[in-house]
C-alpha positions in Angstrom: 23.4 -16.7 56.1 20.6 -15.9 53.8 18.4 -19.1 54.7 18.9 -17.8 58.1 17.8 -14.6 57.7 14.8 -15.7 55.6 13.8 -18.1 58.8 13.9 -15.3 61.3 11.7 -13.4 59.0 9.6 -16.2 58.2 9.1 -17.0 62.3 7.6 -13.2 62.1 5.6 -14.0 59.1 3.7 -16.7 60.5 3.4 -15.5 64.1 1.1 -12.6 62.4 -0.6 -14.2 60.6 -1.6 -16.3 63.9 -2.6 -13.4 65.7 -4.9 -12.2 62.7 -6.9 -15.1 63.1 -7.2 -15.6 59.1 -3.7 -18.3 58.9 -2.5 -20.4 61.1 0.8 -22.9 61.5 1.7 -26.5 62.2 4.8 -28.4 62.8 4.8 -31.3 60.4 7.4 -33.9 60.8 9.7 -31.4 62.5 9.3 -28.7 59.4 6.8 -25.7 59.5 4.0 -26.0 57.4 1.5 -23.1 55.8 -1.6 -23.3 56.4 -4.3 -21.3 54.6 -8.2 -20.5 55.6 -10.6 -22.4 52.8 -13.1 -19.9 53.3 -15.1 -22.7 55.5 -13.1 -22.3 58.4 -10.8 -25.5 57.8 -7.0 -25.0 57.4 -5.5 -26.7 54.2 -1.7 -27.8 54.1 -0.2 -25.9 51.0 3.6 -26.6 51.0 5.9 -28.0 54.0 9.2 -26.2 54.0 12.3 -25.7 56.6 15.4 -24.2 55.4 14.5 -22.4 52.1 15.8 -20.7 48.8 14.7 -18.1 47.2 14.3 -17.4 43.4 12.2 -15.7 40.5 10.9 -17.1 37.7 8.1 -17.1 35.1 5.2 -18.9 34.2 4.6 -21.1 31.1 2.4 -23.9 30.1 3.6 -27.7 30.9 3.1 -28.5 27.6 3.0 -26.3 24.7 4.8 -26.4 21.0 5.6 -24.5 18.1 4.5 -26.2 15.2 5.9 -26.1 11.7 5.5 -28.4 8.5 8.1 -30.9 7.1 7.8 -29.3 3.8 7.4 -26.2 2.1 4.6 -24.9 -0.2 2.0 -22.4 -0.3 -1.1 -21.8 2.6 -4.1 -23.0 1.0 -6.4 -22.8 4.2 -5.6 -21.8 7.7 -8.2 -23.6 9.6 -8.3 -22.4 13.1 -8.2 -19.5 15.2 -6.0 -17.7 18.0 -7.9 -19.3 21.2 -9.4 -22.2 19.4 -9.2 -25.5 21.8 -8.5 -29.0 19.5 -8.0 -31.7 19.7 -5.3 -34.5 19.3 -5.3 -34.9 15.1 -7.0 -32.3 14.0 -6.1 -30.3 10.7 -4.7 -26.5 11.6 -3.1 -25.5 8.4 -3.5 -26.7 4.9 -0.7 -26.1 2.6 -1.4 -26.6 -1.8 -2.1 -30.5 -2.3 -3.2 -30.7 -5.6 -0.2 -31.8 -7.3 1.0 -34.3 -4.5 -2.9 -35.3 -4.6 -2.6 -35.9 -8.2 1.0 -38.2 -7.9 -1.0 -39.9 -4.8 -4.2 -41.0 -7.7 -1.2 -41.8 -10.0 0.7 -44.2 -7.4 -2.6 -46.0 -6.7 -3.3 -46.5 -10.1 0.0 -47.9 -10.7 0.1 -50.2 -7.4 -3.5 -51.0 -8.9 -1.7 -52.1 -12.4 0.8 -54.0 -10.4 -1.4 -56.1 -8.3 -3.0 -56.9 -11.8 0.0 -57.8 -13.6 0.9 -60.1 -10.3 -2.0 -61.9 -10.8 -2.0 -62.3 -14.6 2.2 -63.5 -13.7 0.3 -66.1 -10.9 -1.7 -67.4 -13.7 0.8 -68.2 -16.0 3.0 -69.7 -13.8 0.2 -72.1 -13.0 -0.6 -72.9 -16.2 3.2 -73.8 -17.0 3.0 -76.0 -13.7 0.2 -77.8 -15.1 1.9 -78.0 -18.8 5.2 -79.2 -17.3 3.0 -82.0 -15.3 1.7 -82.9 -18.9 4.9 -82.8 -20.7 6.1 -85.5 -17.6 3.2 -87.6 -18.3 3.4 -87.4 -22.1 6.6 -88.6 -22.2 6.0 -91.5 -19.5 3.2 -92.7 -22.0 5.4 -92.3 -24.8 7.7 -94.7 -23.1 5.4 -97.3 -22.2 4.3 -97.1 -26.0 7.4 -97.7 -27.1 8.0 -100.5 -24.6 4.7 -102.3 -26.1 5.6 -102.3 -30.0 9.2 -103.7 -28.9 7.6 -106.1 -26.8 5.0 -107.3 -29.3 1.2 -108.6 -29.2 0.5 -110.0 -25.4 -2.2 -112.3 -25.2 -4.8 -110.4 -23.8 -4.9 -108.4 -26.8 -4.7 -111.3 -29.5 -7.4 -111.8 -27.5 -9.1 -108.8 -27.5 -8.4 -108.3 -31.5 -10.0 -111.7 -31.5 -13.2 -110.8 -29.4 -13.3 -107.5 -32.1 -14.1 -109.6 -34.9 -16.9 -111.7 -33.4 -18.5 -108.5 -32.4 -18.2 -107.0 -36.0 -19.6 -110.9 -37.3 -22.4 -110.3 -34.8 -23.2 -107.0 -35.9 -22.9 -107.9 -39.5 -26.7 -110.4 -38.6 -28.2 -107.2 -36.8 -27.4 -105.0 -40.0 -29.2 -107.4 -42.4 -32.1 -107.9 -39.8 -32.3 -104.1 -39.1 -32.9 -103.9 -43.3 -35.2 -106.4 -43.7 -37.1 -104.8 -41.2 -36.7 -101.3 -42.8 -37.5 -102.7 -46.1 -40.9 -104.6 -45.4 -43.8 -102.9 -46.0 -45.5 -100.9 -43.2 -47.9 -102.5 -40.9 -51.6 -101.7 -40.6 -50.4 -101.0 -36.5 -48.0 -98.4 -37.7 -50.3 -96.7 -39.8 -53.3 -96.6 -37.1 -50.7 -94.8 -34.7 -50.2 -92.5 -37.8 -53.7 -91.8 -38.0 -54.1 -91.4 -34.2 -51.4 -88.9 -34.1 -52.9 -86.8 -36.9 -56.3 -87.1 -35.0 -54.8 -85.5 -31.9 -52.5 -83.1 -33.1 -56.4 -82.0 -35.1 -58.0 -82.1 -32.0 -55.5 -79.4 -30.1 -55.6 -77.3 -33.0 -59.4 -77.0 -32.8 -59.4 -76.0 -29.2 -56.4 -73.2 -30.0 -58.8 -72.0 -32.7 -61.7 -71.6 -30.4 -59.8 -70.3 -27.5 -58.1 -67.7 -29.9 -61.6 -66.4 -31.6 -62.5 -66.0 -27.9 -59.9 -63.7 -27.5 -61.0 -61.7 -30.7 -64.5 -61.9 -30.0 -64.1 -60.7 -26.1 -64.4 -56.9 -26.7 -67.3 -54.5 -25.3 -67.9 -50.3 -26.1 -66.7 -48.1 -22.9 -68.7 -44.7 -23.3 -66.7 -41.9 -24.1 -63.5 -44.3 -24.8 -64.4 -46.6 -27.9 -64.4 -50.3 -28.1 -62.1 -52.2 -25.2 -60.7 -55.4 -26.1 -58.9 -56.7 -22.6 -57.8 -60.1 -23.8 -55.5 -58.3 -26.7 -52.0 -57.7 -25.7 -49.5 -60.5 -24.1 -52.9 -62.9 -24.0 -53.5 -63.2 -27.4 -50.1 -63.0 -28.4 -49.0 -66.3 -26.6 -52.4 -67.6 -28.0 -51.4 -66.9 -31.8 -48.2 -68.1 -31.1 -49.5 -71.5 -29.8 -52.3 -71.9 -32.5 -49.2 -71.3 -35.4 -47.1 -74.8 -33.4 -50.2 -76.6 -33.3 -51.0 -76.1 -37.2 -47.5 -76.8 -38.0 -48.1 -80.2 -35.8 -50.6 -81.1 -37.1 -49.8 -81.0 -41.0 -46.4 -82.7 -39.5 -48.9 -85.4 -38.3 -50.5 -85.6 -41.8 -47.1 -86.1 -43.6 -46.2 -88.8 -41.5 -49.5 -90.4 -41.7 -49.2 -90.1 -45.9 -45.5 -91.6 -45.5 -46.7 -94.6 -43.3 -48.9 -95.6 -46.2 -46.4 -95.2 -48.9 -43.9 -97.2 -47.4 -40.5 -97.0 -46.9 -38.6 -94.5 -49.3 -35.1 -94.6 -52.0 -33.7 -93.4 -49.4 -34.3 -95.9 -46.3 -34.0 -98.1 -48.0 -30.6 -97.3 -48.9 -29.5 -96.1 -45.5 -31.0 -99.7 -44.3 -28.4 -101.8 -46.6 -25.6 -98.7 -46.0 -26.0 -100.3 -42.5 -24.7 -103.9 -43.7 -22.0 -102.3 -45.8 -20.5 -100.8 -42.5 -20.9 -103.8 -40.9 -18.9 -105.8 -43.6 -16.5 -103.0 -43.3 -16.2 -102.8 -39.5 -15.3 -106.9 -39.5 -13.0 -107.1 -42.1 -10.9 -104.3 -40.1 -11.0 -105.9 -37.5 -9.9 -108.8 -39.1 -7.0 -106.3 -40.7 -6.1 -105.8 -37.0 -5.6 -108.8 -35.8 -3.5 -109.9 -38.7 -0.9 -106.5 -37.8 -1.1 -107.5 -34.3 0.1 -110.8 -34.8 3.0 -110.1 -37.6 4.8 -107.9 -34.5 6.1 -104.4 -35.2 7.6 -102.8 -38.3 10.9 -100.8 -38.4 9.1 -98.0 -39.5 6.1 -98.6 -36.1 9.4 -99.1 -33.7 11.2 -96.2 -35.3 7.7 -93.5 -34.9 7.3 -94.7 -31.7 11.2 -93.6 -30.6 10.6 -90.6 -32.3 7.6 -89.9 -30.2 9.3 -90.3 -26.9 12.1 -87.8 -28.0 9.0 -85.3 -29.1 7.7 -85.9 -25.5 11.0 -85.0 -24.1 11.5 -82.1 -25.9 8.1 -81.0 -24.7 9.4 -81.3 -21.6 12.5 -79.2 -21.6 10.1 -76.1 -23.5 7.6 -76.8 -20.9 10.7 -76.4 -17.9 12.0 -73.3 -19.8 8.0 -71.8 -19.6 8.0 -72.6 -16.3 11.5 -70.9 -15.1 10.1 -68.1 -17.2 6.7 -67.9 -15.5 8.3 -67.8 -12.2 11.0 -65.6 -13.5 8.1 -63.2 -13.9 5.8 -63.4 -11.1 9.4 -62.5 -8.9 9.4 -59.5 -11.4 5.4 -58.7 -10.8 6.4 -59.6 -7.0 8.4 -56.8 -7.2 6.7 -54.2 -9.0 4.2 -54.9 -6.5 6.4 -54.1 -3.7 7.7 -50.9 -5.1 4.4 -49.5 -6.2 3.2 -50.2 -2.7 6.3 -47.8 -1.7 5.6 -45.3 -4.3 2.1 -45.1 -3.2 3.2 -45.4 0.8 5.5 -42.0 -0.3 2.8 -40.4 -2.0 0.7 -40.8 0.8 3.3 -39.5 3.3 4.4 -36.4 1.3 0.4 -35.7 1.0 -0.3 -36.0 4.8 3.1 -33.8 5.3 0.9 -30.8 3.5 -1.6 -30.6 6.6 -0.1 -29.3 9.8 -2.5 -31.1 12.7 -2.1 -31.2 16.6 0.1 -33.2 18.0 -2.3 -33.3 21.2 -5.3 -31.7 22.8 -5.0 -28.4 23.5 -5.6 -24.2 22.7 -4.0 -22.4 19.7 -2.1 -19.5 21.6 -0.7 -17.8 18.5 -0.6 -18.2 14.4 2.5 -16.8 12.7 1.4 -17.5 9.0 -1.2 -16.3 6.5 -2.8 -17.9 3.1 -0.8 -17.5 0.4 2.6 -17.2 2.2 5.3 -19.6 1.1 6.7 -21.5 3.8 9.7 -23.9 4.1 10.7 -26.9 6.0 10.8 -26.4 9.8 9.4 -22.6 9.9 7.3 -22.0 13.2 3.6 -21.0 11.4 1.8 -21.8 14.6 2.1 -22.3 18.6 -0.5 -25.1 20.3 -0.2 -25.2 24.4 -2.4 -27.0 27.2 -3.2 -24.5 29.7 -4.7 -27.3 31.9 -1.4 -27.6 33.8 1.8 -24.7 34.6 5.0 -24.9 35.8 7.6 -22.4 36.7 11.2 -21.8 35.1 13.6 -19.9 37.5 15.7 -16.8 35.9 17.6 -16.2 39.0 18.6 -19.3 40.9 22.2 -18.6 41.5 25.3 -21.7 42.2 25.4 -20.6 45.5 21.5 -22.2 46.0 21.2 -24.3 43.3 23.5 -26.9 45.8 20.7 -26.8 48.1 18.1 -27.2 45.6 17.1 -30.9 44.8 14.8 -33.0 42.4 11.2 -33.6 44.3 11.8 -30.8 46.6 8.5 -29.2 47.4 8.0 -25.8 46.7 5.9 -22.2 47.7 5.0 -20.6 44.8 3.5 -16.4 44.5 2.7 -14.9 41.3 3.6 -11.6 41.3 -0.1 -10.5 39.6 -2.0 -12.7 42.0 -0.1 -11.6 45.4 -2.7 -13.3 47.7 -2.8 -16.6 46.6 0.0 -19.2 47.3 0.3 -22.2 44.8 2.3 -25.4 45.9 4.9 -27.0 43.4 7.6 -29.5 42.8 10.8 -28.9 41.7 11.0 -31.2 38.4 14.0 -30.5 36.4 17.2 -28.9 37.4 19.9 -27.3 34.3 23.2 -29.3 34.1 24.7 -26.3 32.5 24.9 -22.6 34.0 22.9 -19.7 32.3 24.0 -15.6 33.2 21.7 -13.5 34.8 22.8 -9.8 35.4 26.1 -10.7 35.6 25.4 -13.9 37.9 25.9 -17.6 37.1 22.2 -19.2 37.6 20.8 -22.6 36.9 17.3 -22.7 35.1 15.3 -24.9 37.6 11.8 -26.4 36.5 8.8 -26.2 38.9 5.7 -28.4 38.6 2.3 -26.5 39.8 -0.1 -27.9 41.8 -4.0 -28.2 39.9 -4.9 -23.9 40.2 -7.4 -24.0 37.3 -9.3 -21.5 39.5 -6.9 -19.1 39.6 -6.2 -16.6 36.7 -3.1 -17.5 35.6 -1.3 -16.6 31.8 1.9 -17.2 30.3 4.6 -15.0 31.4 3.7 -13.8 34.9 6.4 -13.7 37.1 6.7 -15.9 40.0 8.6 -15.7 42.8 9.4 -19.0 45.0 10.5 -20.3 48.4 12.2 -23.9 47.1 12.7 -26.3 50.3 16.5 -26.8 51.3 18.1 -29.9 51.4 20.3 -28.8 54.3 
């Protein structure tokens, strides 16, 4: 009965607004359509509607929030003002950091440590790899050694042993030639190359000596600043320090040259027949050799060489227990890694927890905190909203029309403080439970403006809309 009163008076509505010449009205799809004057003469289409409800409501931003923190402290800094636009991320509030600041430098410095001590673990356990490779090898070569004594002299190294003591007979002639040589007296040839080296090393030492007395003599009188000497300094310091090598040369030189004609000293001469003793030395070991080689291995050879495989294998077993111990602590390192990265992940968190920032663009409507004020966990300090879009909550849409009412349906909206200007909508979001209002049962009902950024609208107006009718 009410829809059909509100047609009648609709029909009369619309029909004066026709004869006023400012509105005018369509039929669209079988449904009457507004139709409002742009100011250019053109009508624009603001909502189609038929049957209709009828309901109050008030205004609110689509998106807006009441912010708090996830922990409690003390205001440090509040960084924005009532009205402020931001943006998504930016810092709002600032609680006290400094000691979660302080455990955040401390869990760094720890997962620092940790990746350290990894590393130094990684090392080890390489190194015992490496050692336990070693041990394996040591004791394979320890086996084959054992293998030979029991075996006994092959023939390739009878032959060898044999080849040993020709080369120690053969080097037994070179050590008596080598002193003979030594012990002759010198030759006019080696004296003359004596003499030429002394008459060089004198001839470079002259040239340093005049080239250095240049250096001293190459001085001149400035007026007013004394005598200038411009060759002094790193010149005639490398100079001096060449002249000094080629003195030292060349009485070097003149030694030689005195020793050349003195012939060959005590002491050559017994380094030259030490030379023949080492020879006789050298063959009559190898000789020694040859004669162990072929009388086969002792007890004692055969029992050294068991005892060196069970060394080997021992090193073996202490180089597996290193190893199981090496990697034993780079699972330990592996985890202290792990849970320093945690501590330092928490740290992190608990710091970032102590600024409040927005969760997206938008204008700070109002701040309910002040610096210095102790807070806890999940009080409201601040409310952000995004006046860029608005949207309608109805107070009074009884169960009588909320039956009618449906999701999509399109919708004539008047605000109560702007009463010539008509704003389509949407109906968005209908309540699945029943509020009261003045003693009626009503269902909230959500309604989506249409863009009406030119219009002068704030939170809290009162609405009052014509929702389309499903019947």
């Amino acid at each position: 009965m009410k829809g059909r009163f509100f047609q009648i008076m609709l029909i009369f509505f619309i029909t004066a607004m026709f004869n006023a010449g400012s509105h005018s009205f369509s039929a669209v799809s079988g449904k009457m359509a507004f139709a409002q004057d742009d100011g250019n003469g053109e009508d624009v289409d603001l909502v189609i509607i038929g049957p209709t409800v009828s309901a109050e409501g008030l205004v609110e931003p689509l998106n807006f929030v009441n912010l708090s923190f996830q922990t409690g402290g003390e205001i440090s800094q509040i960084l924005v003002s009532e009205g402020d636009q931001v943006r998504a991320g930016d810092a709002l509030i600032q609680l006290d950091d400094k000691d979660l600041a302080l455990a955040l430098a401390q869990a760094k410095a720890q997962f620092a440590s940790a990746e350290a001590e990894l590393i130094v673990a990684q090392n080890q356990l390489a190194l015992a790899e490496v050692a336990i490779s070693s041990a394996d090898s040591g004791v394979v070569a320890a086996e084959a050694n054992l293998a030979l004594i029991i075996a006994g002299p092959r023939p390739e190294e009878i032959a060898a042993a044999e080849a040993n003591i020709r080369a120690a007979e053969s080097a037994i002639g070179q050590a008596v030639g080598n002193r003979d040589v030594a012990l002759d007296i010198t030759s006019e040839a080696e004296i003359f190359a004596a003499e030429a080296n002394v008459a060089q090393a004198l001839s470079e030492l002259r040239l340093l000596e005049e080239e250095y007395q240049t250096i001293l003599d190459t001085c001149f009188e400035v007026p007013g600043e004394g005598e200038i000497c411009p060759l002094y300094g790193p010149t005639e310091e490398t100079t001096r320090e060449q002249l000094a090598a080629a003195r030292a040369t060349y009485e070097a030189a003149l030694q030689a040259l005195e020793a050349a004609k003195q012939g060959p000293t005590a002491a050559q001469q017994r380094a030259a027949s030490g030379g023949v003793s080492v020879a006789l030395a050298n063959r009559n070991a190898a000789e020694a050799r040859l004669e162990l080689l072929m009388a086969g291995a002792t007890p004692e050879e055969i029992a050294i060489a068991e005892l060196g495989v069970r060394q080997a294998e021992a090193g073996v077993e202490l180089a597996q227990a290193e190893l199981a111990a090496a990697e034993a602590a780079v699972q330990q390192a592996e985890a202290a890694v792990v849970q320093a990265q945690a501590n330092e992940a928490t740290a992190q968190a608990a710091l970032d927890r102590t600024a409040l920032r927005a969760p997206y663009d938008g204008e700070i409507s109002r701040i309910d905190a002040s610096v210095g004020q102790l807070i806890d966990s999940g009080m409201p300090v601040l409310m952000l909203a995004d006046f860029d879009r608005w949207r309608v909550k109805t107070t009074n849409l009884t169960e009588v029309d909320v039956a009618s009412v449906s999701q999509g349906a399109a919708v004539e909206v008047r605000l109560d403080a702007i009463s010539n200007d008509l704003i389509s909508g949407v109906v968005t979001k209908i309540a699945l439970v029943a509020d009261t209002s003045l003693g009626d049962v009503a269902y909230q009902t959500e309604i989506l403006l249409d863009q009406a950024q030119d219009l002068p609208i704030r939170w809290g107006m009162t609405a009052f809309v014509e929702i389309e009718s499903n019947e």
